[in-house]
Residue, then its C-alpha position, 0 to 999 in steps of 0.5 A: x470399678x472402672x480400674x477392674x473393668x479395664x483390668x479384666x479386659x487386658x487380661x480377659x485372654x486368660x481369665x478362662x484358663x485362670x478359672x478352670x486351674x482355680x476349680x483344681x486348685x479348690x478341690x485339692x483343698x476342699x475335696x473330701x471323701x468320695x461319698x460325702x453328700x456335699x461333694x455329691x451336691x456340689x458336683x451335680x450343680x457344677x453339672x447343671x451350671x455348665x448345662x445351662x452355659x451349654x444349651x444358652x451357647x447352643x441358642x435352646x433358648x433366649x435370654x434378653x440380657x439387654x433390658x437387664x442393668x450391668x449388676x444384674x445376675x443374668x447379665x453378669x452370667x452373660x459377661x461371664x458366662x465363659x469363665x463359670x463354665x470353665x471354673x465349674x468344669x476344672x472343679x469337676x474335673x480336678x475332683x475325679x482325677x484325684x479320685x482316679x489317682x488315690x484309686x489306682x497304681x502309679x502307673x494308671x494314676x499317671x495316665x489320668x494326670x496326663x490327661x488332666x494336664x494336658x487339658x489345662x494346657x490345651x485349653x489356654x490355646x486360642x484356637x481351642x477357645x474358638x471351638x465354643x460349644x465344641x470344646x465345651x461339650x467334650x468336657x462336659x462329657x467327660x465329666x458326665x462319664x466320670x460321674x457314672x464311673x465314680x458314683x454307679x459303683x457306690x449305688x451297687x457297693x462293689x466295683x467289678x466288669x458288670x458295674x462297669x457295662x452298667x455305668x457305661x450303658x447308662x453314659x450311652x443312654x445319656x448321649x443318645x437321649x441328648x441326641x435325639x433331645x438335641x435333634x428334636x430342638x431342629x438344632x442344626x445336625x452338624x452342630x449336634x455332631x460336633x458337640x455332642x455325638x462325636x465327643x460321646x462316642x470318642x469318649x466310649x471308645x477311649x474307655x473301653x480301650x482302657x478297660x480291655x487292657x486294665x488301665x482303669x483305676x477302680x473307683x472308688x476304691x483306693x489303697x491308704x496303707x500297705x506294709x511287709x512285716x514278721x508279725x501281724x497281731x490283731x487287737x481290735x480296733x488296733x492292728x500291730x505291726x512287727x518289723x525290724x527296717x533300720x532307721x536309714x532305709x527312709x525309702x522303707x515304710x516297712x520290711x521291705x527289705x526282708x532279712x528270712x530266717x528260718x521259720x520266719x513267715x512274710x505278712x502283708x498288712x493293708x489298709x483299703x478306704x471303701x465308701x460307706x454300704x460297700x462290701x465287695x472281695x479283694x485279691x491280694x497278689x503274690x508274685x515273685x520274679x523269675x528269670x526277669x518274668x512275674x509269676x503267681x505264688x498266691x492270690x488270697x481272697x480278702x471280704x472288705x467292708x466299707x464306711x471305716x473312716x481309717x479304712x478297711x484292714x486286713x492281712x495276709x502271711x506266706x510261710x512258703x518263700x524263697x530268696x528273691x524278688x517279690x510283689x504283692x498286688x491289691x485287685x479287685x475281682x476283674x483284675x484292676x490293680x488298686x495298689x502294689x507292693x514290691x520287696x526284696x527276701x534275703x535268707x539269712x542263717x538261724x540267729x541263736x539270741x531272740x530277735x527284738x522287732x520294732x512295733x508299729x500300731x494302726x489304729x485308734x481305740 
């Protein structure tokens, strides 16, 4: 017990930043779908632990942890009361930044890693580590919008621009009812700004920034699957797919290189995970590179139900094409991208022998 004490003590300098990469790392093992109960449970007794380690750092109220033996639980959280805080918050966080990844395209997911990132970075500055109830009230804010931004959407089942003024209200209600709960504990008012107020309103900034030019990922919807095919053949529960890639494109997962003959129309299969009691509409995004500019051809509604545990499926086809460059989008109603598609037609002459496609089935029976 002594060697580990002393152990602890060489190393207690990166014990903090150790917890908090350990909580990521758990949830990329652990983490299940988005509506489980137990990832639900779990995240709200993150949220109270680290509340709990808040207010103690706020002095809101006193423990005597002296009288208590070294073995004792609230002893120990006092010794450790950092590095629980941390582990808990890296679990939370970790959690929603992988929601935000599988729920948005490249581009957007790419913003949220960055940001998880340089999270873990910063906190193993010394600097920051100093900051206390500072740096801790910001991380916990950010979790507490992530919660509201993720799990609101499920309550209404559907996602779109007044679920997220809902969500966000309801953040605000929470900063503000922890401002004035905070001032009525006559907790020094600088203190209270610091730790509370300006993360909250940083916070509210930063999401309606990214909300105003679409760089949210629409939780909780994510894109598990999306192919360009010649054929599409609906056999419930199995979907099949018709496609003629070469086995060398391994870059493809389908057509993506279109080889158009004439008659030939283009289908769009996608899979789409929505939680259980979702029912929303969905826009897929036909688009085609004109003069190094993107140009709408089509955006074709699709009603999505959620629960499926391989996902919601459905398709769409164009018979009206031309060579060229080509996307499809996957939006919600408001416009956020859940996922995208690019592809490339090529017209080519009309082939006198029957074509043989090579068949892909989705499903289970």
């Amino acid at each position: 017990m002594e060697k580990l004490k002393n152990f602890y003590q060489d190393w207690q300098h990166l014990a903090s930043p150790a917890f908090f990469v350990g909580g990521f790392l758990l949830d990329i093992v652990t983490l299940g779908r988005i509506d489980e109960t137990t990832n639900i449970l779990l995240f709200i007794i993150y949220l109270l632990v680290s509340l709990f380690i808040f207010a103690w750092e706020l002095e809101l109220f006193k423990l005597n942890t002296d009288s208590y033996s070294s073995k004792h639980p609230l002893s120990l959280l006092r010794i450790y009361r950092d590095e629980i805080f941390h582990f808990s918050q890296g679990a939370l966080l970790s959690a929603f930044t992988l929601f935000y990844f599988k729920s948005a395209s490249h581009a957007t997911s790419l913003i949220f890693l960055f940001a998880m990132t340089a999270f873990l970075l910063i906190n193993e500055l010394p600097f920051i580590q100093k900051l206390g109830p500072v740096f801790k009230g910001l991380l916990l804010q950010i979790n507490i919008l992530s919660l509201l931004l993720v799990y609101i959407p499920l309550i209404f089942g559907q996602v779109g621009t007044i679920i997220f003024l809902v969500a966000l209200s309801t953040y605000c209600l929470v900063v503000g009812g922890g401002f004035y709960f905070l001032k009525k504990k006559e907790l020094d008012i600088d203190t209270i700004k610091k730790s509370w107020l300006i993360p909250g309103i940083s916070l509210f900034v930063v999401i309606c920034f990214l909300r105003t030019f679409s760089l949210m990922p629409p939780v909780p919807l994510s894109l598990e699957k999306a192919g360009i095919y010649h054929k599409v053949e609906r056999d419930y529960p199995l979907y099949n797919l018709y496609h003629e890639r070469e086995w060398w494109r391994i870059w493809n997962s389908s057509d993506e290189y279109f080889r158009a003959a004439p008659g030939d129309a283009i289908y769009f299969f996608t899979r789409i995970f929505a939680p259980g009691g979702f029912k929303d509409m969905i826009y897929l995004h036909w688009q085609k590179s004109i003069d190094g500019d993107w140009q709408t051809s089509d955006r074709i509604p699709l009603k999505i139900s959620g629960g499926r545990q391989q996902g919601y499926r459905g398709f769409s086809f164009k018979t009206n094409h031309s060579p060229g460059e080509w996307r499809v989008l996957v939006e919600t109603k408001s416009g956020l991208e859940i996922g995208r598609l690019s592809f490339e037609i090529e017209e080519v002459p009309a082939i006198e022998k029957e074509r043989v496609f090579k068949k892909e089935v989705d499903g289970k029976r």
